[in-house]
N, C-alpha and C positions, 0 to 999 in steps of 0.2 A: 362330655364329662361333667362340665358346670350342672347342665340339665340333672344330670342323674345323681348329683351331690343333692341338690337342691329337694330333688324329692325324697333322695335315704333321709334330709336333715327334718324335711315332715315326718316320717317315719319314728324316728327316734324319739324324738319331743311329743309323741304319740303315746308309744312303750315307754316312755319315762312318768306323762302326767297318769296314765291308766294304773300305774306301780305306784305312784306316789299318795292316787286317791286310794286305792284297795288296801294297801297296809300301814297309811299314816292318815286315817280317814280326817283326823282333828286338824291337821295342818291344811285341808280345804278347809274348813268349816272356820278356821280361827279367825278368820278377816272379819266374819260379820258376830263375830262375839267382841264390841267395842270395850262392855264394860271388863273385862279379862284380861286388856293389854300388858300390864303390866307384869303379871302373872306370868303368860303366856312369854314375855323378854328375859324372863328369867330360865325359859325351858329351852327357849329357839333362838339362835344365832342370828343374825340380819339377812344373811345368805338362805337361809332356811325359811325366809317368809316370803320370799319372792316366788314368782308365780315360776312355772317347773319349766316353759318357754325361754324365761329370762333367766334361771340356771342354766340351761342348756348354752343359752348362749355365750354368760359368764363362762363353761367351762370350755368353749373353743376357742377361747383366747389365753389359758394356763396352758404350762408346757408340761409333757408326760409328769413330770416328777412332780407337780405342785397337786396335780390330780388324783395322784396314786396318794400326798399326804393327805389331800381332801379325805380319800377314803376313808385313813384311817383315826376320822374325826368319830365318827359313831357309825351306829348300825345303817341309817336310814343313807346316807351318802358312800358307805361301803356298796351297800348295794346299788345304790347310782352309777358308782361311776366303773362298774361292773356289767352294764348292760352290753353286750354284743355288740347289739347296731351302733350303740355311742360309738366302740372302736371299728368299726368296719369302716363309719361316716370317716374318721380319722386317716385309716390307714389309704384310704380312697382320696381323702385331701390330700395327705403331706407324701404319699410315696415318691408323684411324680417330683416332687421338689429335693429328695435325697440324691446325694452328688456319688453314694460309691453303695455298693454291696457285695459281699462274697460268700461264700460258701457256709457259714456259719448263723448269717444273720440272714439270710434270705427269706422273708416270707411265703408262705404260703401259697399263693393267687391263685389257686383252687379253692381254697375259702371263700373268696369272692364270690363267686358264682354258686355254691351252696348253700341251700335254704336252710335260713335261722327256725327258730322256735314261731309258731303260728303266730301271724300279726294280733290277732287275737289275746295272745297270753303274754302275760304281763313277767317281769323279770324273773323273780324267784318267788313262783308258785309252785316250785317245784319240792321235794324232798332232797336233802341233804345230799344223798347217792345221786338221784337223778342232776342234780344238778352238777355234778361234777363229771359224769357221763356228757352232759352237754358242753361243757368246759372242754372236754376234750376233744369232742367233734370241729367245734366254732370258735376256738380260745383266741377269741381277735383280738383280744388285751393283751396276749404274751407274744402274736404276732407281729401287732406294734412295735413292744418295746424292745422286742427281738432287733430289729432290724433299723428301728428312730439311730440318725448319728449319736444327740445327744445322749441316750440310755444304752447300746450296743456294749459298749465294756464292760458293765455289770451284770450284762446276760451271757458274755462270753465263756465256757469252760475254762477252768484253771486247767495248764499245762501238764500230760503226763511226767512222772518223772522220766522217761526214757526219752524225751525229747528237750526238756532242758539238761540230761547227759549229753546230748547230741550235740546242741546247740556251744556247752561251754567245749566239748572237743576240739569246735570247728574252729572255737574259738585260739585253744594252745595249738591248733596245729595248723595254719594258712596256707589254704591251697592255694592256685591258679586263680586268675581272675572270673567271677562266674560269667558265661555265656549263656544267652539268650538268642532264640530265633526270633525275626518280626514279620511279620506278613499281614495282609488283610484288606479289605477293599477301601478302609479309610484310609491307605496311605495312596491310592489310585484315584479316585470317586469323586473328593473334595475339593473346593476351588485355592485350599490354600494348601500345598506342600507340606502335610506333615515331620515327613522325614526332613525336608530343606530347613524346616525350623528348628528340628531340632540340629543340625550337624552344626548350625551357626547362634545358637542359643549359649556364648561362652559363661554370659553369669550363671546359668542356671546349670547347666551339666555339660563342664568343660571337656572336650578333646582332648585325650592323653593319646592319642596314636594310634596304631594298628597292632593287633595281635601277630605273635609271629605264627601261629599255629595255623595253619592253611586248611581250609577243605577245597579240592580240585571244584571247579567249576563255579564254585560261591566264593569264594576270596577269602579273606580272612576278618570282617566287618572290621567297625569303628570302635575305640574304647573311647570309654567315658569314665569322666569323675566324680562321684555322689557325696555333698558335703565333704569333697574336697581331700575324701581319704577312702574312700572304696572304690576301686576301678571296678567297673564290669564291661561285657564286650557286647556286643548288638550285632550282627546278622539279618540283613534286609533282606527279603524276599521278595522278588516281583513277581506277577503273574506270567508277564511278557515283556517284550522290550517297550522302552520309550514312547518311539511313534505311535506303536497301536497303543498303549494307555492314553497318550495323550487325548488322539482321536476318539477315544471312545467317552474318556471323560466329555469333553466338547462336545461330541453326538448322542449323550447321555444312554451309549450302546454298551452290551456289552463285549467282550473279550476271550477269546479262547484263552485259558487257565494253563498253561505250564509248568505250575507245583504238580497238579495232580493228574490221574488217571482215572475217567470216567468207568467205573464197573458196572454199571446197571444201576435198578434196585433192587430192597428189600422185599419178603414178601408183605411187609406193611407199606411199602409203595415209596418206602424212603431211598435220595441216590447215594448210593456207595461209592467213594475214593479210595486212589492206593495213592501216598506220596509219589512223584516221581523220583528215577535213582539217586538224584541229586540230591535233593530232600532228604530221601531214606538217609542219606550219610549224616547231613541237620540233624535228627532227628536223634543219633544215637552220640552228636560228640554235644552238645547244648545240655544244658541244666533248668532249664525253662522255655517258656514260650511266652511272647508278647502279639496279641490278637487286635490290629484296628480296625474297629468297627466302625462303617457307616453310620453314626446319630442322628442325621440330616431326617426331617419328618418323610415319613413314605418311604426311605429307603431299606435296602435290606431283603438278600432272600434269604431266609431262614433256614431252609433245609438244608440246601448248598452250602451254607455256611455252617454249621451244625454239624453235618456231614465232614466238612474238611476240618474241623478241628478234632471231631475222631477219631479221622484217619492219621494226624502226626500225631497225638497224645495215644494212638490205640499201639503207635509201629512197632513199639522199643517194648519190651516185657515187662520193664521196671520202670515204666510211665509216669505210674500214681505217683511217684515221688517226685517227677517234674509238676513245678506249676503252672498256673495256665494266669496272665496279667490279660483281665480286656480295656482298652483304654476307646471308650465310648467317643468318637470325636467328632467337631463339626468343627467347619473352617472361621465361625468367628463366635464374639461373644453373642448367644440370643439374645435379642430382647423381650422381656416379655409380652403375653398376648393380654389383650383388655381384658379377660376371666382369669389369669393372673398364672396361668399355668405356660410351663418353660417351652420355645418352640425345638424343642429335640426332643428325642426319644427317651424316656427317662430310662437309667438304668436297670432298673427291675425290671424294664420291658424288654431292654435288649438282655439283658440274661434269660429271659424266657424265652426270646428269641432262636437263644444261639443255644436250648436245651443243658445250659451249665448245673442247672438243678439234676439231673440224671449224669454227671459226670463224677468220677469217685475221686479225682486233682482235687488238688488247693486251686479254688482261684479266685478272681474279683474282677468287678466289673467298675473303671473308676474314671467320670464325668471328663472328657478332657477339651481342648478349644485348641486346634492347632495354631493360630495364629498368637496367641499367647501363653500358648502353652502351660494352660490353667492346668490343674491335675494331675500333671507329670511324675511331677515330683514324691506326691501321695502315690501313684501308684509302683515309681520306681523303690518307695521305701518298703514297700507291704514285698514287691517280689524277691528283695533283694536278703527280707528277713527272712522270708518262704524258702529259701534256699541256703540256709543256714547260715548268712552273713550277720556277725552281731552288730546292733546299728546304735 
């Protein structure tokens, strides 16, 4: 990854000095016009006489918003800081470093891998149309700021009105406490007990009891307290019993899966699950779903996993209106690596993983550390709004 930053950040300082000489021919040439100086300080900023390398690098130390006011200083830095590859270098630096993403903000990563405008051709050579046809192909600016924590609520949609009707109903009229299913391989896989942390984590989300509502064969989970005035209920899933998880975490093997029911595959070669009956019943009294993901670098089968959260989000007819919480998890704090990037899976890659971009749910996907149960909390506020709880 360093590698291939290293070379987009030639690229870019490339496409920037090639744009800067062709439509600002005077700002090369003004260095060696000594007797003009003064002149010359009255047209051009201090920022503006700098060589286009050392802008470049000036602007990878502003954050989104100091950038976008760059732009809109004049013409010649509008179209700077409009160039593609500047945001592509960007979205390839700071993605792995973002701690949550959901359905809304999720960028692109098909962009990634699709060719910009000829190395060759310089920023806006283009006409007026064309260049906004290109904008629309490559728009790695709005991909950014789509999905950067800091900028995310400003690119958000404002709420229909039929869901803030929703939302204040839920609010005069108080159901039951919201239920959620859990399951996933992060709660198996990891060296520290996700679920043990949290059942004994009383500052952070205390234990109210057990639901009286029973499902035969799953019990009735554990309730919890959220800021100490919203109960909601949790529902663990295992795979298997005990022993064989334990065994298999230790022998880094896997486990025959007792949620589900192997069908085959797809005729695109993908496998197909059916909940098992137990589940099936999950699946139709719960209000959501909480998915732990494997974080751990290298871990993770995609398809299988992918596959199984299809199969309980696909069971019940009226799905889409359940949410889907992924809580990304590794069993302690990373530290980081000498190229500066986090030793876990960054979120945008596990949602690309687990195909949540092709799912029609609400969901997110939100950095968690079972041992301290970093994240937790973020992600139990996001599920608990996504189900009409007012927070």
């Amino acid at each position: 990854m360093a590698g291939r930053n290293g070379q987009l950040k030639s690229v870019v300082i490339r496409s920037l000095r090639r744009f800067s000489e062709r439509y600002f021919p005077e700002k090369a040439t003004r260095s060696s016009m000594l007797d003009k100086e003064q002149e010359e300080a009255s047209h051009f900023g201090y920022l503006d006489s700098f060589p286009v390398d050392v802008q470049f690098l000036i602007m990878t130390f502003l954050s989104p918003v100091d950038i976008c006011n760059l732009g809109a200083t004049c013409r010649y830095w509008r179209a700077m800081v409009r160039d593609p590859l500047l945001w592509k270098y960007f979205l390839l630096r700071d993605m792995p470093h973002w701690s949550s993403i959901d359905h809304l903000t999720m960028p692109d990563l098909d962009l990634l891998d699709a060719p910009l405008v000829s190395e060759h051709e310089s920023l806006d050579d283009r006409k007026e149309e064309e260049e906004k046809n290109s904008e629309l192909k490559c728009d790695y600016m709005s991909e950014y700021l789509k999905g950067c924590p800091s900028c995310r609520q400003q690119w958000l949609p404002s709420r229909p009105a039929y869901e803030l009707l929703t939302s204040f109903l839920h609010y005069l009229m108080p159901s039951s406490e919201p239920r959620f299913a859990m399951f996933g391989p992060g709660m198996e896989e990891i060296d520290v007990s996700f679920v043990t942390r949290l059942m004994h984590a009383h500052d952070l989300l205390p234990v109210s009891g057990t639901s009286h509502r029973q499902i035969n064969g799953i019990g009735s989970g554990i309730s919890y307290l959220f800021n100490n005035q919203h109960k909601f209920n949790i529902l663990t899933l295992y795979s298997t019993y005990g022993a064989e998880r334990e065994k298999a975490r230790l022998q880094k093997g896997s486990v025959s899966n007792k949620l589900f029911i192997f069908e085959g595959t797809d005729d695109a070669g993908h496998p197909v699950f059916t909940p098992a009956p137990q589940v099936q019943k999950v699946c139709q009294e719960v209000d959501g779903f909480i998915y732990v993901a494997n974080a751990e670098p290298g871990e993770g089968d995609g398809a299988s996993e992918a596959a199984q959260i299809r199969a309980v989000l696909n069971f019940v007819g009226d799905s889409t209106a359940k949410p889907l919480l992924v809580l990304s998890c590794v069993s302690r704090e990373p530290e980081e690596a000498s190229d500066g990037a986090k030793c876990r899976t960054p979120c945008v890659y596990v949602a690309k993983r687990l195909s949540l971009p092709q799912l029609s749910n609400r969901w997110m996907v939100q950095d968690t550390v079972a041992e301290s149960l970093t994240g937790v909390l973020d992600g139990i506020s996001w599920l608990l709004k996504s189900s009409g709880v007012k927070i």
